[in-house]
N, C-alpha and C positions, 0 to 999 in steps of 0.2 A: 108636905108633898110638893113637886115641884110639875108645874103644867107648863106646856110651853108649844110653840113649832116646830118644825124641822128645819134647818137653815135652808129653803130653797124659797125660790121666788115665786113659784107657780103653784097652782092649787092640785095642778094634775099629775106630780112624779110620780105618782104608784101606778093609776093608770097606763100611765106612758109606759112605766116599766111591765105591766101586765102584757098590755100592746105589742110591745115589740120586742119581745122572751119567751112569748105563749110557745112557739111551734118548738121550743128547746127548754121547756122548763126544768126538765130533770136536771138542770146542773144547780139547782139550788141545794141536792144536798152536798155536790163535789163542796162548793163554797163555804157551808156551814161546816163542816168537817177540814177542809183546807185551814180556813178560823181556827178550828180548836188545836190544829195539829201544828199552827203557828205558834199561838201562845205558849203550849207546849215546850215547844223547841226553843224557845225563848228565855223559859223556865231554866230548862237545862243548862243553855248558854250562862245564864247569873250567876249558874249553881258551879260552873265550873271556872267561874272565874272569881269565886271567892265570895261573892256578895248574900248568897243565901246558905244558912250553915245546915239545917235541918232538916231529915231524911225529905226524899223528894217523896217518895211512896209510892205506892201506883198509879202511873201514867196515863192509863188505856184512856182515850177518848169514846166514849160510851154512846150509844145510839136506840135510842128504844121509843115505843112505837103505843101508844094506849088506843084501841080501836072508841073505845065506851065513850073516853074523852074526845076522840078525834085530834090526837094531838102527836106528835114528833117532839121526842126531847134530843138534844146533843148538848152532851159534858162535858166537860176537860178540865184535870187539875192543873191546867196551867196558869200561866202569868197574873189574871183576873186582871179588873180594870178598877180605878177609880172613880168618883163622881166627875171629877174635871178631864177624866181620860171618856167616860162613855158621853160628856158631852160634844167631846172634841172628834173619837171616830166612831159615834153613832147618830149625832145629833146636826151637824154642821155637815152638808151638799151645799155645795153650790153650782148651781145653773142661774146662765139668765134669764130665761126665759123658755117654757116648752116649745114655744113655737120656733125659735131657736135652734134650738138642738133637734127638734124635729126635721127641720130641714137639712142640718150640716153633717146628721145621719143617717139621714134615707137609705135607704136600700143596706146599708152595714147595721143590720139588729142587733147582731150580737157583739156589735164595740162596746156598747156603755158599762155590761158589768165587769169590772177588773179596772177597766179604761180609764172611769169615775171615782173608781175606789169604792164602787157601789157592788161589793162582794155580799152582805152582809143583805141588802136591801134585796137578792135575788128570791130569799125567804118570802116576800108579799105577792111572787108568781102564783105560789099554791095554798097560800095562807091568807085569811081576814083577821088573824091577829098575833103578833108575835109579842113574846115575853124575854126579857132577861133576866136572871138571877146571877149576879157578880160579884166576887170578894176578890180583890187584890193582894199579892203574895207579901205587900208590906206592913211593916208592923204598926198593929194597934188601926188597921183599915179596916172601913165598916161594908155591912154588905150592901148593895146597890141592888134595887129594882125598877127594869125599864119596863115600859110597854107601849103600842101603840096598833091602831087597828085598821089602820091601811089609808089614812089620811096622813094628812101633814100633824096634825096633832098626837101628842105623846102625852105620859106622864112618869115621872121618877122620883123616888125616895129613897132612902134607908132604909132599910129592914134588917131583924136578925133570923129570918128564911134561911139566908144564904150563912152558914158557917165554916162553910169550909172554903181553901183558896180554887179560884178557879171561877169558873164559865158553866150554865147552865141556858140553852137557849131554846125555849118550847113555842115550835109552831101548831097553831089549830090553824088544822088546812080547812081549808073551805070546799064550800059543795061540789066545785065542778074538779077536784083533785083526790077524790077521797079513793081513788087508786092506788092512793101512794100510803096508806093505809095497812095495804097487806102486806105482812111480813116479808114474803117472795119476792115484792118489789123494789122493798128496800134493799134487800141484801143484793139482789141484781142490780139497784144501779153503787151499792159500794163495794162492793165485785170490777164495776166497770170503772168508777172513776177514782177509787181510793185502794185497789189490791196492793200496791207497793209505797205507801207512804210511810217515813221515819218515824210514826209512831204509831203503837198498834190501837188498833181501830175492833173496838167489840160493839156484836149484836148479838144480845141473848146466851143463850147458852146452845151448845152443841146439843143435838137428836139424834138418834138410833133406831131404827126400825126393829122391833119385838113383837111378837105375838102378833105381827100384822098393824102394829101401830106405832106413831113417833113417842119415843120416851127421852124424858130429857135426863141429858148426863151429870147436869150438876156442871159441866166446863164450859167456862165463858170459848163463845164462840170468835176468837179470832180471825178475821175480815182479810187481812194485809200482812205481807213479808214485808217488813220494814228492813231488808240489807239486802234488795235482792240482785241480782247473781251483774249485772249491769254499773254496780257501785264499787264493785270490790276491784283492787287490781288483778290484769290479766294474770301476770305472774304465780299469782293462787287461786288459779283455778287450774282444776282438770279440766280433761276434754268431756269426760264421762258425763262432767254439773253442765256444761253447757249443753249436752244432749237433753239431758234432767228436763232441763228450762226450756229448753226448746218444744219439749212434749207437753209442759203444765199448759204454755202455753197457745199449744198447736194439736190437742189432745189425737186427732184421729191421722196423722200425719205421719212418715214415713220418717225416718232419722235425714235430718239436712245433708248436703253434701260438704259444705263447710263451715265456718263463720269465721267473721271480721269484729272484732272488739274494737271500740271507739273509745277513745278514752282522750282527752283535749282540753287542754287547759289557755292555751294561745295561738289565735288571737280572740279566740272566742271559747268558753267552756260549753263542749259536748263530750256524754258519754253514750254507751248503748251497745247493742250488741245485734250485727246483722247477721241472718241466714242466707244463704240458697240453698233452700228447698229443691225437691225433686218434681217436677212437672212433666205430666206426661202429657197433656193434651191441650185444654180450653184455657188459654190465657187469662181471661177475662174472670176465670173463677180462681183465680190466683190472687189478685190485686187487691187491697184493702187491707193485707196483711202488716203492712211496717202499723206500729202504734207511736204516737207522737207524745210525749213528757214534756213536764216543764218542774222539774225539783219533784220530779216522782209523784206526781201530779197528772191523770188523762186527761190530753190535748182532744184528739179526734185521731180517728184511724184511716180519712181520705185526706192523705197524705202526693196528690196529683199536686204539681207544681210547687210542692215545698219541698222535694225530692227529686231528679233526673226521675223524667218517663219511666224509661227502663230500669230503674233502680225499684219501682213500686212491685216490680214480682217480685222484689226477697221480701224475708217477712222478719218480724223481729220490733225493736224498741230503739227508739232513738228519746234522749232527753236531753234538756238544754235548759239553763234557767234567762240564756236569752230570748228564747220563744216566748214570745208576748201569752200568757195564758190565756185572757177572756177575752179574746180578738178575731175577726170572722176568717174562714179562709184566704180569703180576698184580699183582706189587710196582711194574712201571711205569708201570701204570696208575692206582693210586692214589698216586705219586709227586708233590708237591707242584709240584715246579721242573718235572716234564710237565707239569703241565695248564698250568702258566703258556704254557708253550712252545706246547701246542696253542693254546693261547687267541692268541699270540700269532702265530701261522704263520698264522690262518685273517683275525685283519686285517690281516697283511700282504697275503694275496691279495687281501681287498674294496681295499684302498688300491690296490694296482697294477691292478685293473681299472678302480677310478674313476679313473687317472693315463690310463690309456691311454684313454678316452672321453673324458674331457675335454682333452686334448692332440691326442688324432687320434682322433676321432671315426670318420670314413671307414674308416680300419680297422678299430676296434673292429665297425663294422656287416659288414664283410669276413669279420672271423672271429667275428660272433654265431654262428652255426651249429652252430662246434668248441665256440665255449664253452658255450653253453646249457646240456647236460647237468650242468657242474659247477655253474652255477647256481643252475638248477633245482633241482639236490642239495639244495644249501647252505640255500637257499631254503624248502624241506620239511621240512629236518631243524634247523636253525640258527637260532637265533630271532636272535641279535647280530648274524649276519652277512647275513640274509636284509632289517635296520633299513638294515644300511650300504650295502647293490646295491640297494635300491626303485627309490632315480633312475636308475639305469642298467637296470632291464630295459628290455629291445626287443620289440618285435611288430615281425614285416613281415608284411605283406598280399603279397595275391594276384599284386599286381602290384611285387611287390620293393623297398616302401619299406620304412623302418622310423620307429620312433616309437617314446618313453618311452612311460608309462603315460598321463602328465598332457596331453602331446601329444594322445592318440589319443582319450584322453577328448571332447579340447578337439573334433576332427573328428566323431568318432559322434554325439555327445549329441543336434544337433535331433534326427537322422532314428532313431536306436536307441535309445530311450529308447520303452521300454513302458508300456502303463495304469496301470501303480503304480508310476510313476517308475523303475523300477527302468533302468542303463543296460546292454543287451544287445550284448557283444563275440562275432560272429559269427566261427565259426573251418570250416578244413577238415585234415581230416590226408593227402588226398592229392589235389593239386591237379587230375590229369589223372583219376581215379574219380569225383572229383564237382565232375566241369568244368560240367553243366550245371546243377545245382546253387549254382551260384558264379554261373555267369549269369546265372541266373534270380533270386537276390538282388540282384545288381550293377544289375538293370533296374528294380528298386524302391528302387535310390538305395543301397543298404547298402553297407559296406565288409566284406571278410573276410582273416582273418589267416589263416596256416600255421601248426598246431600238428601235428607229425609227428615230434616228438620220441619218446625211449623213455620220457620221465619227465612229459611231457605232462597226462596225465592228470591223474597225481599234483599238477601244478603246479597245475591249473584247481580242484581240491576241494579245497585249499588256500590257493589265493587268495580262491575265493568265501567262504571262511568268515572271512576277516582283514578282507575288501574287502566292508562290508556295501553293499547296494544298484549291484554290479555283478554279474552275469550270462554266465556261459555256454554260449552253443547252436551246436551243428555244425550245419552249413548244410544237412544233410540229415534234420536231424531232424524238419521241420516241410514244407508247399510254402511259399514264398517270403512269399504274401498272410500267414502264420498264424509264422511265423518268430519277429517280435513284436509281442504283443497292441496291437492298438489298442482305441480306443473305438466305434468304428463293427464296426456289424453285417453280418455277411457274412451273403446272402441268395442262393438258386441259385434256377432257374428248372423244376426239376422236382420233377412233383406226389411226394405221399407214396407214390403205387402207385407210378410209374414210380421212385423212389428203390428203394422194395421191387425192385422187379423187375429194377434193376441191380447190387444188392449178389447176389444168387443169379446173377446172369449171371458177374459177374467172379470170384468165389468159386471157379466149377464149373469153373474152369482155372490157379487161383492154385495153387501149388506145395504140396502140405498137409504134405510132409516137409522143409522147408524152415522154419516158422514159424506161428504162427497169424498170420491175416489179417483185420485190422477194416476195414471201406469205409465211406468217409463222404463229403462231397459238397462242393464248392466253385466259385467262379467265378471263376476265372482266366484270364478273355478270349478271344476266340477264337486269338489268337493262342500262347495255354498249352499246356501237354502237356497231352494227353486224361488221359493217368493218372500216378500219381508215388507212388511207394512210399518209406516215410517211416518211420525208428525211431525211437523218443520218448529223449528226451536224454537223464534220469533212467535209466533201465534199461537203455540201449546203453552209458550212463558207467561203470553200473556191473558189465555184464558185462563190460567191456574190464579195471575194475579186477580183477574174479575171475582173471582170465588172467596180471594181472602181481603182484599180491600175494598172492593165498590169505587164509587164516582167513577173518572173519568173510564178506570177500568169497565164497567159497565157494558160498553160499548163491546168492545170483544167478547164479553158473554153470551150477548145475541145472536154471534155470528156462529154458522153452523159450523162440525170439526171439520178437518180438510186435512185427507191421510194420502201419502204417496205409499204407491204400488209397486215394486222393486222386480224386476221380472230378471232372475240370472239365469242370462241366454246361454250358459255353458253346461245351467243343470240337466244330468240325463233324464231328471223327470217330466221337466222341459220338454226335450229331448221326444221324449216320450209321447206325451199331447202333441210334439209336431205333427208324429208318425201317424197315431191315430187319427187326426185332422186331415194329412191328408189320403188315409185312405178312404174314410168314409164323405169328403167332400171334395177329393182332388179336383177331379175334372167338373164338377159343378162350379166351383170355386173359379177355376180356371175359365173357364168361358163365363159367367160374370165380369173377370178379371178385363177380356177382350172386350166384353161391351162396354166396359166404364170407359176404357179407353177412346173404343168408338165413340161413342156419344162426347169424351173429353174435344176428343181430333176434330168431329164436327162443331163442336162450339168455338174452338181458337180459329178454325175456316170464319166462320161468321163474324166473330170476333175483328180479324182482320179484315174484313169485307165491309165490315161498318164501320171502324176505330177512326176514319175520318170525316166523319159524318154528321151532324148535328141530330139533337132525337125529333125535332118536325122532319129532317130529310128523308129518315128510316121508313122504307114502304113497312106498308101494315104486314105483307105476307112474312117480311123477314124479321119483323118483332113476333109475330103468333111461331113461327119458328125456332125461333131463341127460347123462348116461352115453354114451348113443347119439349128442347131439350132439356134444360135445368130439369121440367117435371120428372122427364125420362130419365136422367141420371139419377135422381134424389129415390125414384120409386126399383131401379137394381141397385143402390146402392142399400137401399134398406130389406132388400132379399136378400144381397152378401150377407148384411148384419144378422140378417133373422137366424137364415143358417147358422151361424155361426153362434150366436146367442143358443139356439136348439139343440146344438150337438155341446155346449160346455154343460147346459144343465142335465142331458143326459148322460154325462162320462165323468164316473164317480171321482177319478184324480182330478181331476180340475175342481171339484169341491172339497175335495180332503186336502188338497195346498192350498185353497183360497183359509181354508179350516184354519189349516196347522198356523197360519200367518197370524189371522185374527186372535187365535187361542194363546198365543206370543205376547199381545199387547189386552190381552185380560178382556176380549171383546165377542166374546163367546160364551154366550149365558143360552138358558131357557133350552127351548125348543129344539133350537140349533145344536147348543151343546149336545143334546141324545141325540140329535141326526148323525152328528160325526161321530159319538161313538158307536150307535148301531154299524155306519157306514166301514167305519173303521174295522170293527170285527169282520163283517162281509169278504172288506180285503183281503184281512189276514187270513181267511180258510181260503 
């Protein structure tokens, strides 16, 4: 028997490795299995290059679990080692020192195993003592027994245990891992880290539920698709297997909208096979979907900055055997041959999106809707890739065309093109809320697009600032006539009092917890809506971004809404409320109207009587009379109002238009809602 150390310098590598592997232990079985599925492969390689003649036999790398023993065994008929080979990669680490390597790894736990070639040693995570049992595939080799128990010391010999070629490697896990114990756990993490490895991988035998109980089938339970659908060239494959694949492994998920096969041999080897997915809503429950490989091999599946941002909502498998495999994120994110790889996943996607519009266009506009969000992403966050999709974004309008950019240009420009040249792309986010809205643009010739995306916004103050002299306004931001500035002057037909006199009528019933309310006045034909309540585009844009960004946005989420009041001086409803106003307040109105006056005429008297004066010169009698007027104007000037205030809330049209406006921008719930409809009925009998 052969006693001995481990080649390292320090008395503590098992600790150390305990230490800083604890919070990721599970990857000691990817390791021990990645082992057997090398040797394995190994195997085969000899066998087909002439050097070993006789059946290979059964392959399966085997995994099996004795609870009684507390042990974990993994098989493999592969390659096996000899005494001078298990001295050489099981016995010789070298470190200088832990203190050492303690420091020059801090904070990257997870470099050492792969890094070190300390694959093998990952087993003393959850183990106080590992075994080997090893025969070599060469002839007249004898069997090898290692062991050791989580110190630096070992012992090995010969034995004839081991008869057959190959690797047998029995962990007794120790106390604080006997989790790993249960069968369900196993096969969950060789589920997670070895489902697609080149060779198959059995635990146990298949079960069936009978009589209410598991029965076993007698069939070894194979673990892993050793060819799967990512290996194969695209050429042979259907559309149908990549749907297949996309389900095994997206089981509760809707069929993708497309995929992109990777397949790359120069200047770097990747293959894989990407989705877009259909996303309706929460981004954020999206993300974690790419799975990162390395020779079919699980990497990790947060896959942030080893990927384009927006590349992480597709979902799917990327593998590479340049990917460093036992290295922290951190290391593979500043990994060189990554970023090539990101750089290079993210023109593959703008390529296959520009293949599919320009080949089949009609589709491509079919599924603009699924794709947008990734887009858009890309678009925001991406400066290369957002250069290489410009020709392919889409607008569809109202009425479900679509059109590039340069297209839609070419349509809008006479008629949406504002005072200062600038060209105005008129959009809505929800077509049936601001139906009349759309309409009442549509009749002044404009055209409007659908922007109801989640990333939407984001896309519009992003474009406006790349796209100088192009414009975006929601079709409800403005009334229709005021949408985009002309040159011509809008002019209404009611004087300054009766302007006065309408902004206190419609005020004294507009909703006051609901927003501040500005009223201004327009001539929107008879055939116009009497009123139209209207958010300014600037400050609606940017409390919608408060709601989906935060920081700086934050600041306009504070700020209360602030709606213009649209008064069209030509409607007869208008009209209407005039007559009524002034029957029932004509001449009260009117002679208020003379004493504001009065009271004004005596203040510009005084005004002018004192305007050279110093304020010590000003006798006291003529300041208490200054005094007295202000009071006296402010106290008829809020009788006008009262009045007026009094007679809108009792004259049911003045609250069935303040209604109909609200009810237009979805701001008409509750209470209110059944006042206008009761009111509404009343009307109509």
């Amino acid at each position: 028997m052969q006693k001995g150390k481990i080649g390292v310098t320090t008395e503590n590598i098992f600790p150390i490795i305990k230490q800083f592997l604890y919070s990721d232990n599970e990857i000691f079985l990817r390791e021990m299995v990645s082992n057997a599925v090398d040797a394995t492969q190994k195997l085969k390689a000899m066998a087909s290059l002439g050097k070993i003649k006789e059946e290979l036999g059964d392959l399966t790398v085997k995994v099996s679990v004795d609870k009684k023993k507390k042990t974990i065994t993994i098989s493999d008929k592969g390659i096996g080692m000899t005494a001078d080979e298990v001295e050489k990669y099981i016995n010789q680490i070298a470190f200088s020192s832990a203190e050492e390597f303690l420091e020059k790894y801090k904070g990257q736990e997870n470099t050492i195993i792969g890094h070190f070639g300390l694959g093998f040693y990952s087993a003393f995570m959850v183990s106080d003592k590992v075994e080997i049992f090893t025969k070599s595939y060469q002839k007249d080799a004898k069997g090898i027994y290692w062991s050791c128990d989580g110190s630096p010391e070992y012992q090995m010999e010969e034995t004839d245990k081991k008869k057959d070629r190959g690797t047998d490697i029995i962990l007794h896990i120790d106390k604080d891992n006997e989790d790993y114990l249960e069968d369900y756990k196993i096969e969950e993490l060789l589920k997670k880290y070895c489902r697609f490895l080149p060779v198959e991988i059995g635990f146990g035998n298949k079960k069936e539920w009978k009589d209410d109980k598991q029965i076993d089938t007698g069939e070894p339970n194979i673990i892993n698709v050793t060819q799967p659908l990512w290996t194969k060239k695209p050429a042979d494959i259907k559309d149908e297997e990549y749907n297949v694949f996309y389900h095994d492994l997206y089981p509760l998920n809707e069929d993708p909208v497309f995929h992109i096969h990777l397949n790359v041999d120069y200047p770097f080897n990747l293959t894989g096979i990407l989705y877009f997915p259909k996303i309706k809503s929460n981004i954020e429950l999206q993300k974690n979907k790419i799975q990162l490989y390395s020779n079919q091999v699980f990497v990790t599946d947060s896959v942030e900055g080893i990927v384009p941002d927006f590349l992480t909502l597709l979902h799917g498998i990327i593998d590479s055997p340049d990917i460093p495999l036992n290295v922290s994120r951190s290391y593979l994110q500043s990994d060189q041959n990554v970023k090539k790889i990101s750089s290079h996943i993210s023109k593959k996607v703008a390529d296959k999106l520009t293949e599919i519009f320009k080949n089949d266009r009609k589709q491509f506009e079919e599924k603009w809707n699924d794709l947008k969000l990734f887009i858009y992403y890309g678009v925001v966050t991406d400066e290369k890739f957002a250069d290489k999709v410009k020709d392919i974004l889409l607008f569809e309008n109202t009425d479900g065309k679509f059109f590039t950019l340069e297209e839609y240009k070419e349509i809008i420009k006479d008629n949406q093109t504002d005072k200062n040249k600038n060209l105005v792309i008129l959009y809505a986010t929800d077509k049936e809320k601001q139906y009349s809205y759309i309409e009442a643009a549509k009749d002044k010739g404009y055209d409007v697009v659908i922007m109801d995306g989640q990333l939407d916004i984001h896309f519009i103050n992003h474009f406006e600032q790349k796209e100088s002299g192009t414009r975006f306004t929601r079709v409800d931001a403005e009334v229709a006539d005021k949408l985009i500035e002309k040159d011509e002057e809008q002019k209404v037909s009611l004087s300054q009092d009766e302007q006065d006199d309408f902004i206190q009528v419609f005020q004294a019933v507009l909703p006051k917890d609901q927003g501040e309310f500005l009223v201004s006045f327009n001539d929107s034909g008879k055939d116009g809506l009497p009123l139209t309540i209207t958010q300014q585009e600037f400050m609606r844009r940017m409390k919608d971004m408060s709601k989906m960004g935060g920081g700086e946005m934050n600041f306009y989420g504070t700020l209360p809404d602030t709606y213009s009041v649209v008064v069209n001086s030509e409607s007869p409803l208008i009209g209407k409320i005039k007559k009524a106003k002034a029957e029932k307040l004509g001449e009260e109105l009117e002679k208020l109207r003379k004493d504001i006056k009065k009271i004004e005429a005596d203040q510009k008297k005084i005004e002018d009587k004192l305007k050279d004066k110093k304020e010590d010169e000003i006798p006291q009698a003529d300041k208490d009379k200054k005094e007295a007027l202000i009071k006296k104007l402010e106290e008829v000037r809020q009788k006008k109002n009262k009045k007026l205030q009094d007679f809108a809330k009792k004259t049911p049209l003045v609250n069935e238009i303040v209604d109909l406006a609200l009810l237009t921008q979805n701001m008409l719930k509750g209470k209110s809602l059944d006042d206008f409809v009761k009111r509404s009925v009343k009307l109509i009998k």
